[in-house]
N, CA, C and O of each residue as an XYZ file, in Angstrom:
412
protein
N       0.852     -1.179      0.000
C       0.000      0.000      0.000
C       0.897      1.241      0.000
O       1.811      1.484      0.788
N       0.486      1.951     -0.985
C       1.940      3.230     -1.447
C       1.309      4.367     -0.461
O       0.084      4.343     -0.588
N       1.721      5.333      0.458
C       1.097      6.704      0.899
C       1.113      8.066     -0.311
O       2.035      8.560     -0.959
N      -0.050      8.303     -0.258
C      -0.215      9.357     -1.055
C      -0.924     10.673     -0.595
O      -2.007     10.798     -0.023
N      -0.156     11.483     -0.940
C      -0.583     12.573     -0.165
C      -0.403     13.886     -1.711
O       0.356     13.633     -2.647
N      -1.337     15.325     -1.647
C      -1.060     15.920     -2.756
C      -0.596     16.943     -2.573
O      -1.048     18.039     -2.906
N       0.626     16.635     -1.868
C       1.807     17.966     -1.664
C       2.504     17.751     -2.774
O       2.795     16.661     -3.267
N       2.795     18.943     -3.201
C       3.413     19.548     -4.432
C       5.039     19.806     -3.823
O       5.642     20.808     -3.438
N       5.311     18.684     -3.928
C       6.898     19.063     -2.901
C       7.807     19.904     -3.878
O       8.587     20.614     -3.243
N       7.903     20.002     -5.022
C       8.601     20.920     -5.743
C       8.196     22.361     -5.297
O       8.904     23.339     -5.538
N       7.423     22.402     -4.862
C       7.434     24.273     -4.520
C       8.178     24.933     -3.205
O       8.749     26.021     -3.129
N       7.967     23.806     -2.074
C       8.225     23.948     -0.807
C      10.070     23.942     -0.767
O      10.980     23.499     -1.468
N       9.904     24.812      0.652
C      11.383     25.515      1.210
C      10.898     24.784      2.616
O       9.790     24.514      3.080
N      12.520     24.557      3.157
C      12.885     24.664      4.484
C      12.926     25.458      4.727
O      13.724     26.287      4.288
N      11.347     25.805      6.305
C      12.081     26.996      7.371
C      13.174     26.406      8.431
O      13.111     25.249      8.847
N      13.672     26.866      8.622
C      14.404     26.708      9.672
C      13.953     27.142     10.966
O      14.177     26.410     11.930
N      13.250     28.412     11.145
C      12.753     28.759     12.318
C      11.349     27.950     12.799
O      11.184     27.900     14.018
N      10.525     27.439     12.114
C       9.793     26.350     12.379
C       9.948     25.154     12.272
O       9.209     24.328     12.807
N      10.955     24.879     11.547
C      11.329     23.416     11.327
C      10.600     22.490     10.368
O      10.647     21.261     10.317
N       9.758     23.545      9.448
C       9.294     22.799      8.917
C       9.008     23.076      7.297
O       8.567     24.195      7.033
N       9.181     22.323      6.397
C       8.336     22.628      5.196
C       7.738     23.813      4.789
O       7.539     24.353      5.877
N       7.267     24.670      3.834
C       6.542     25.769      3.653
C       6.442     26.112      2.247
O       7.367     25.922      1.457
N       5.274     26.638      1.918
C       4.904     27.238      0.577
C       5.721     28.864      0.668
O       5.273     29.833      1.280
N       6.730     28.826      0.051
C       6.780     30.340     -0.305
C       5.740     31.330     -0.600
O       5.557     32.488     -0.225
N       5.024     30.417     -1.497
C       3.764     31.746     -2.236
C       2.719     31.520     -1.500
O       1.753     32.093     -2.003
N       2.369     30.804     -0.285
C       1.361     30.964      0.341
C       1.117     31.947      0.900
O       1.885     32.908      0.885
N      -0.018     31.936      1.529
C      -0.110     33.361      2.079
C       0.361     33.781      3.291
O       0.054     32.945      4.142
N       1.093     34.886      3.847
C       1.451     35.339      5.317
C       0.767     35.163      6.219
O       1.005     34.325      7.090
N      -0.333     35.999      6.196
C      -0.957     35.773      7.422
C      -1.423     34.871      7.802
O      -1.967     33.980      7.149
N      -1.190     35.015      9.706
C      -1.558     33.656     10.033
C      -2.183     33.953     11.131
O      -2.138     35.145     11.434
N      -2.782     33.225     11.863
C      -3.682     33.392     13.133
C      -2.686     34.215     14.782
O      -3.181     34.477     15.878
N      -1.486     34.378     14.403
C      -0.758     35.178     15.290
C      -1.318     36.404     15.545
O      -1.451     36.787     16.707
N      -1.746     37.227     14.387
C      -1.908     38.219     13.984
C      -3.235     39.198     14.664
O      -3.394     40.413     14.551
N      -4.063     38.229     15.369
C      -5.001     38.498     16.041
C      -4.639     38.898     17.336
O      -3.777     38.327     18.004
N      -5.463     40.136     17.795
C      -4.972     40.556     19.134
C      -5.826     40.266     20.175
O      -6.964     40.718     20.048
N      -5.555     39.561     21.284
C      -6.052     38.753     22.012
C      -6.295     39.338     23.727
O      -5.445     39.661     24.557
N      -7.462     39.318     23.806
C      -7.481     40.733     25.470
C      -6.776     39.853     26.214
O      -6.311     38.757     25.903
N      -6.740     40.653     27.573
C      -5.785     39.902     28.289
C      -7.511     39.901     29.838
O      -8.163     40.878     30.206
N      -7.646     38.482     30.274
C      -8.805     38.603     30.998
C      -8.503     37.700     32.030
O      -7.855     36.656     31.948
N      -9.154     38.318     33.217
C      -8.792     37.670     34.508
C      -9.626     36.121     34.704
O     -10.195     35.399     33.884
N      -9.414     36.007     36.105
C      -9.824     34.954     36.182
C     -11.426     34.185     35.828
O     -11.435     32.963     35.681
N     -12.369     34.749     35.740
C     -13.882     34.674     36.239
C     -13.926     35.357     34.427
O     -15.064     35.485     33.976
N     -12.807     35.738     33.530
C     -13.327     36.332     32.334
C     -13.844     37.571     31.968
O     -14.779     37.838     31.214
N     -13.141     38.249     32.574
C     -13.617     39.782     32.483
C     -12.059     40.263     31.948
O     -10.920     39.898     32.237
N     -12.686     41.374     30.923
C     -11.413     41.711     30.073
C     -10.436     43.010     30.969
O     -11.024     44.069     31.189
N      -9.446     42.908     31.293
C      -8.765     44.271     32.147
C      -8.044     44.912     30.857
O      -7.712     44.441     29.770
N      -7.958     46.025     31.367
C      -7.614     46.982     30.745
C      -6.486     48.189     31.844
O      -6.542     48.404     33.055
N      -5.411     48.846     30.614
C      -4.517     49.351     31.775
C      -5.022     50.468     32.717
O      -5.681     51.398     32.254
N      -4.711     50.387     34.076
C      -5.506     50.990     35.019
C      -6.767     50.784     36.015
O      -7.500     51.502     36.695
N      -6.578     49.069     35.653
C      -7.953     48.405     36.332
C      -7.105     48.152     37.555
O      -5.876     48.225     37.543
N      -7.932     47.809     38.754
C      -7.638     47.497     40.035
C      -8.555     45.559     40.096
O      -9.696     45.097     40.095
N      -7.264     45.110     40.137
C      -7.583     43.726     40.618
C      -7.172     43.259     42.001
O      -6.853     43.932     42.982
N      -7.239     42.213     41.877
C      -7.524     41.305     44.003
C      -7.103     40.202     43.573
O      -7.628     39.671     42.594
N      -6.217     39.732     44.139
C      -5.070     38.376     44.421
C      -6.618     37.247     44.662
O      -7.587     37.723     45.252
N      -6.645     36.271     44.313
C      -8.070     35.404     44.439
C      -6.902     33.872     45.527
O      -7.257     32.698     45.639
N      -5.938     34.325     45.961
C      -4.864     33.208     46.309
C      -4.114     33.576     47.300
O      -4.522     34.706     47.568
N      -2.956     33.224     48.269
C      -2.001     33.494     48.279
C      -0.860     33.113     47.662
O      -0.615     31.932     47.418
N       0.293     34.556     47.222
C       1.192     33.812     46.336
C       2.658     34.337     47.154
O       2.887     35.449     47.630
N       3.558     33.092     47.125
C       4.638     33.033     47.403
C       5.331     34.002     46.276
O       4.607     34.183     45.297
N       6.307     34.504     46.248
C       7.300     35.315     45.105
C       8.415     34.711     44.592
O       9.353     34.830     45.381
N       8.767     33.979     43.377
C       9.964     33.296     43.858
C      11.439     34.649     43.679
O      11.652     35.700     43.075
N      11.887     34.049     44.309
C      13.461     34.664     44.200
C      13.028     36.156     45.480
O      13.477     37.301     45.543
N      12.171     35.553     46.178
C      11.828     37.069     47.260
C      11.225     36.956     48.668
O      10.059     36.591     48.814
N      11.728     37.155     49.326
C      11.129     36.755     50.887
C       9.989     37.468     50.915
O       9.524     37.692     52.032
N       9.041     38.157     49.351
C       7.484     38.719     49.524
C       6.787     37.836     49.266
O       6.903     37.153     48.249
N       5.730     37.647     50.343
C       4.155     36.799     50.325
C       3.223     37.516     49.844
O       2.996     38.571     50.436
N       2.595     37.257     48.922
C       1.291     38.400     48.415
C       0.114     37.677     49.351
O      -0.119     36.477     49.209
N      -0.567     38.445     50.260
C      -2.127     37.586     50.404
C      -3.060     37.397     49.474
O      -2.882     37.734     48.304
N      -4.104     36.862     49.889
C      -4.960     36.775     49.114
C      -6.042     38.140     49.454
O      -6.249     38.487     50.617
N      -6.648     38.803     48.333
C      -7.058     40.419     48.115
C      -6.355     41.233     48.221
O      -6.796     42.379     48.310
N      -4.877     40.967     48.260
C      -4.042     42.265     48.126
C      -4.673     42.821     46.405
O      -4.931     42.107     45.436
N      -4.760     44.139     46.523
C      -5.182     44.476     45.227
C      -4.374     45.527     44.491
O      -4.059     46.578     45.047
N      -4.045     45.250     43.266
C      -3.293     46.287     42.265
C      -3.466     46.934     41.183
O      -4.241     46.391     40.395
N      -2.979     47.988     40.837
C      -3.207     48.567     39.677
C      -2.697     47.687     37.760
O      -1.529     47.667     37.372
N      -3.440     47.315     37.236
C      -2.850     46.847     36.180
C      -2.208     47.396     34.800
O      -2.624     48.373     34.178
N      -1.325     46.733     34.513
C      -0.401     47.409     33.393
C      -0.404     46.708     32.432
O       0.040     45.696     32.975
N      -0.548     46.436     31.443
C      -0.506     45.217     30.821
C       0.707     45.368     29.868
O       1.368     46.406     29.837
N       1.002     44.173     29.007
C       2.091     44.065     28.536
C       1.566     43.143     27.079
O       0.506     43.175     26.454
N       2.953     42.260     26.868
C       2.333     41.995     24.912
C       2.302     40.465     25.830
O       2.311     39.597     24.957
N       2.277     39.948     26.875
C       1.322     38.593     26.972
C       0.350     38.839     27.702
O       0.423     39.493     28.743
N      -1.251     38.055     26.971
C      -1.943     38.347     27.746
C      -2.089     37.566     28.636
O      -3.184     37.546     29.197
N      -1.138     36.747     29.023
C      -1.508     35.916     30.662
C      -0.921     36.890     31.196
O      -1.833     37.099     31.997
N      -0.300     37.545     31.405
C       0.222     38.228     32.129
C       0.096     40.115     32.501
O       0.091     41.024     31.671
N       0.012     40.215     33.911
C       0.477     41.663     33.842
C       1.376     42.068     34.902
O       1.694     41.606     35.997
N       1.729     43.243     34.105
C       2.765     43.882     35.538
C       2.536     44.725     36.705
O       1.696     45.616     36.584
N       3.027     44.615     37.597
C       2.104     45.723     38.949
C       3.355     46.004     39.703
O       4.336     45.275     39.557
N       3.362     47.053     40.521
C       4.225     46.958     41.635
C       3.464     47.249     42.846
O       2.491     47.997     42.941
N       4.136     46.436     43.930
C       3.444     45.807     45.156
C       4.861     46.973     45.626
O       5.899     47.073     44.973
N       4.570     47.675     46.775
C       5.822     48.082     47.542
C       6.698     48.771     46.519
O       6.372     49.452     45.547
N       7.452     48.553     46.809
C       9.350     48.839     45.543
C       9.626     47.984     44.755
O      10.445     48.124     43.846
N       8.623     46.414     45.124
C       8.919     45.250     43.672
C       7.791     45.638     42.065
O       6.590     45.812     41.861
N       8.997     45.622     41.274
C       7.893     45.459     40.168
C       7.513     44.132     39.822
O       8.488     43.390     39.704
N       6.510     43.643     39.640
C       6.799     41.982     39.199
C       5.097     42.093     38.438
O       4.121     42.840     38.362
N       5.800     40.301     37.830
C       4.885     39.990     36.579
C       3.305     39.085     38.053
O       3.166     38.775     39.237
N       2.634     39.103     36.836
C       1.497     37.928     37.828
C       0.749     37.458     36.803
O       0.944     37.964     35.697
N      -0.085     36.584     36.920
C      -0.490     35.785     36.089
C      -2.003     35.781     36.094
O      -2.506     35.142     37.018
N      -2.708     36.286     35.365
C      -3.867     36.924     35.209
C      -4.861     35.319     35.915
O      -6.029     35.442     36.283
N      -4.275     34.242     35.964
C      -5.440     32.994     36.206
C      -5.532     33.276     37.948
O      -6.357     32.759     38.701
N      -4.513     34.180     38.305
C      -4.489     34.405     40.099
C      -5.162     35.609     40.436
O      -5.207     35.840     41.645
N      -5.763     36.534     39.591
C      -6.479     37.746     39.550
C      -8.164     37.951     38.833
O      -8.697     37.764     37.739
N      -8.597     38.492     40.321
C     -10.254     39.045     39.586
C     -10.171     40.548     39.469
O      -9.465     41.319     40.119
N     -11.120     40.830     38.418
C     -11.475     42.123     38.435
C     -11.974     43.125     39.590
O     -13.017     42.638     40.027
N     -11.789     43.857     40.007
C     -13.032     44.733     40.905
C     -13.528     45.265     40.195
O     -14.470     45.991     40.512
């Protein structure tokens, strides 16, 4: 039983940065390209300047700081949307939007 498949392997290039196969003349865009909110836990979209509440307590690594749970912060957001940045005290640090609700 022969495998047959109807790739046109004469057209295709090695990427190297994907590792894989590719149509030159295909088209660019790709589903990256979509901009994606960044939303807390319960699904509510934040936006920079929202005030959220720790739904946890979180250890810090690399920091003798404990966040409680409802410590609440101002949000900043950044280019991931799991993530945003806040500063607690004098630390700036990242947090992870699945440990945060909206107020």
């Amino acid at each position: 039983m022969a495998y047959q498949d109807d790739t046109n392997w004469d057209n295709l290039v090695w990427d190297e940065d994907l590792g894989e196969f590719i149509d030159p003349n295909a088209s660019t865009q790709d589903e990256d390209d979509t901009i994606v909110p960044t939303k807390d836990v319960n699904g509510a979209v934040l936006n920079n300047g929202d005030t959220v509440a720790l739904i946890k307590d979180l250890d810090v690594k690399g920091s003798p700081l404990n966040l409680k749970r409802g410590t609440k912060v101002k949000v900043k957001l950044g280019d991931d949307p799991t993530l945003i940045e806040c500063k607690i005290g004098r630390a700036e640090i990242f947090l992870k939007t699945c440990f945060l609700k909206k107020i």
